[in-house]
C-alpha positions in Angstrom: 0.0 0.0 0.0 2.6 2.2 1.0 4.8 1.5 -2.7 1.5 2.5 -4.4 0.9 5.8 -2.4 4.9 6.1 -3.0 5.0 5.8 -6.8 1.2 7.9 -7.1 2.9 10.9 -5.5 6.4 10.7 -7.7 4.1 10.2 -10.7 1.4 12.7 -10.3 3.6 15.5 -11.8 4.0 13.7 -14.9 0.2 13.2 -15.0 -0.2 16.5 -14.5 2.2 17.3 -17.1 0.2 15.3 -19.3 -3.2 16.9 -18.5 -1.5 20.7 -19.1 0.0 19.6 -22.2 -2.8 18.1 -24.1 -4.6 21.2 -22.8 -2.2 23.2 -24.7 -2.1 21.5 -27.6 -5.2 22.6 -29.1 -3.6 26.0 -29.9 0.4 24.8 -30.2 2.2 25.5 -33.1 1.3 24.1 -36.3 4.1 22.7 -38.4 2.4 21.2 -41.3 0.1 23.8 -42.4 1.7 26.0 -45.9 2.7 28.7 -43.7 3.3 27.5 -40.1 1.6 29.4 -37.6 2.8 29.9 -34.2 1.1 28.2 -31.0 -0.9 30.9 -29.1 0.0 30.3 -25.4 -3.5 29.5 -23.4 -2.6 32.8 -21.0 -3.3 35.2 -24.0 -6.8 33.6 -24.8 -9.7 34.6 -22.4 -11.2 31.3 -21.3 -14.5 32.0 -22.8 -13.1 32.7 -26.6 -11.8 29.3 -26.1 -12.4 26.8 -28.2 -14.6 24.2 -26.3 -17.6 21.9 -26.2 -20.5 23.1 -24.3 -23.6 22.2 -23.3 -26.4 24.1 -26.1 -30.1 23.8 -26.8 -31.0 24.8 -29.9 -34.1 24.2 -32.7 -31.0 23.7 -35.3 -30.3 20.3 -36.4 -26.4 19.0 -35.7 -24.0 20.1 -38.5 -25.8 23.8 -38.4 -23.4 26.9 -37.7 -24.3 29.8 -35.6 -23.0 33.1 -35.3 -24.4 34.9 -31.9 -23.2 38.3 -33.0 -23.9 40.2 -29.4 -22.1 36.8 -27.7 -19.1 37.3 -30.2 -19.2 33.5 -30.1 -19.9 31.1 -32.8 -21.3 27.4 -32.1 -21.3 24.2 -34.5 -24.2 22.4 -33.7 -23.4 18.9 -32.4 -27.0 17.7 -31.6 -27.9 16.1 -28.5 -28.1 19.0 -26.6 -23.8 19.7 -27.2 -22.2 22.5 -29.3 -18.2 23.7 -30.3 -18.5 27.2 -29.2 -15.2 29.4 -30.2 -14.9 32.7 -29.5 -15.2 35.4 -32.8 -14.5 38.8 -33.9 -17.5 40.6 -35.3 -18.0 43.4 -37.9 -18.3 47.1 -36.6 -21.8 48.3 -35.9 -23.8 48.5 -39.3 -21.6 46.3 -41.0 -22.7 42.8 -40.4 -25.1 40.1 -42.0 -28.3 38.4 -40.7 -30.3 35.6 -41.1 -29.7 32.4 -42.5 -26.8 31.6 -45.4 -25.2 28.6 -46.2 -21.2 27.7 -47.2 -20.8 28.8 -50.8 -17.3 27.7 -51.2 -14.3 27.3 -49.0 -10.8 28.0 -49.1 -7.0 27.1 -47.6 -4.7 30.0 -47.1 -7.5 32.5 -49.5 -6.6 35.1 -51.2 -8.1 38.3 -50.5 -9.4 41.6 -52.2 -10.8 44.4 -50.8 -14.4 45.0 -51.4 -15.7 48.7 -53.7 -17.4 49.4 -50.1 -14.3 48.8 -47.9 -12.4 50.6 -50.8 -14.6 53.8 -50.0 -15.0 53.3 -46.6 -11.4 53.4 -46.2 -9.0 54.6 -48.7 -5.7 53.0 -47.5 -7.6 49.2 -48.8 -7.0 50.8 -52.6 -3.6 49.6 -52.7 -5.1 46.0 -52.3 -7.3 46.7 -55.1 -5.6 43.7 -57.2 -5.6 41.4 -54.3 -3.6 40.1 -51.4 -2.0 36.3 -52.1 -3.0 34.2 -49.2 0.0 34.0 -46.5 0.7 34.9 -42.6 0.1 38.8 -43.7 -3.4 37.6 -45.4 -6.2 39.4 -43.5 -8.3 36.3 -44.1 -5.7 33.8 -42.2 -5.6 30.4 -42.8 -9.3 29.5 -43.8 -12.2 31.4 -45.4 -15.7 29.7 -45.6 -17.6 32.1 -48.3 -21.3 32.6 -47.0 -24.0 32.9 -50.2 -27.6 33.6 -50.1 -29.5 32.1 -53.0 -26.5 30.4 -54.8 -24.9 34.4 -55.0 -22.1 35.5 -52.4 -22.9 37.4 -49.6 -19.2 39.0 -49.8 -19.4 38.2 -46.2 -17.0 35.6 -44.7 -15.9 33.2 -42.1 -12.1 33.4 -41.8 -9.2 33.1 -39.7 -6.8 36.3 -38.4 -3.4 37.2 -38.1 -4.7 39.3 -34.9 -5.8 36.6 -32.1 -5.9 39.6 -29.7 -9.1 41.3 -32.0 -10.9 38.1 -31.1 -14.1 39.0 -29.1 -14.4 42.2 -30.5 -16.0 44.9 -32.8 -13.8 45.7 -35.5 -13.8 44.0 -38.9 -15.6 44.7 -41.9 -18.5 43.1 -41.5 -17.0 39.6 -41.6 -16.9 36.6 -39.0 -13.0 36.3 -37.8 -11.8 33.3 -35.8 -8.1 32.1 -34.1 -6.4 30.3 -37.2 -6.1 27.5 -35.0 -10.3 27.3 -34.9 -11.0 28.2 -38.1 -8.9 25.0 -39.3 -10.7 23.5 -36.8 -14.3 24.8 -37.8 -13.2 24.3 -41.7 -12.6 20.6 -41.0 -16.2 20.0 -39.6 -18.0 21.9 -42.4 -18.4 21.1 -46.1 -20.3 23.4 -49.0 -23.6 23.6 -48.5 -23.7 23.7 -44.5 -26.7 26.0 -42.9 -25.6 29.4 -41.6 -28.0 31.4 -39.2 -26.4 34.6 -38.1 -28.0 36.2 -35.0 -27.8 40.1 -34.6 -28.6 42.1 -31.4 
């Protein structure tokens, strides 16, 4: 009894070192990806913008994506009463969808061009005007998933972010921006054609 107490207690730190690191690894650094992207130590994410599985009741069938604008959270609908919430960035007030959509397209590492609105709306995006190749300095990150409304694009988006720190605010475009780390995640789940309701306050 005593050996078992004895080798519980000189192998609970390596447990625990287990449990932190697999905790961890959900936003470590990501080798194999076209562009590496860095890990994103769990101290500089808020624990709710965390991706996570929660508990969720909703009239939505499973494979269903949410957007919960005023939440800045976004939910994948597992059924059964279970969601993967991740915390988002949402667009500035007046720029924002609502209502339903679904997954035009999607895209790895996307390219990305400016919008005539965001062009007029802010001058500085006219030097994008033939398009940003998709890379680490990509203001779409990793993933894009291109929401449409009757088989035409929305021009709104689902997309990762070179700026983790903007996550759980009020200040893109009008678009839905997510960690790079859950967008791959989120883009991995979802295929063309999946159900997008977007809730506004």
């Amino acid at each position: 009894m005593s050996f078992s107490r004895r080798a519980f207690i000189v192998g609970l730190p390596l447990f625990m070192a287990g449990c932190t690191s697999s905790r961890y690894a959900s936003y470590g650094a990501l080798h194999d990806e076209r562009f590496p992207i860095a890990a994103i130590p769990f101290s500089e994410i808020k624990p709710e913008l965390r991706r996570t599985e929660v508990a969720y009741s909703s009239s939505q069938p499973a494979g269903t994506i949410v957007v919960n604008t005023p939440e800045r959270r976004l939910y994948y609908v597992l059924g059964n009463g279970r969601a993967v919430r991740y915390g988002i960035g949402v667009g500035r007030e007046g720029l924002a969808l609502q209502g339903n959509a679904t997954i035009g397209r999607k895209a790895e590492w996307p390219s990305w061009t400016p919008t005539p609105n965001m062009m007029r709306r802010d001058p500085r995006n006219l030097k994008y005007a033939g398009g940003v190749p998709g890379g680490p300095s990509n203001p779409l990150g990793a993933r894009a998933l291109y929401l449409y409304r009757g088989g035409r694009d929305t021009m709104f988006r689902i997309h990762g972010t070179n700026q983790p720190k903007t996550i759980g605010g009020a200040v893109s475009s009008g678009c839905v921006r997510m960690m790079n780390h859950d967008v791959i995640d989120l883009y991995q789940r979802v295929q063309p054609g999946t159900k997008v309701v977007v809730i506004q306050a």
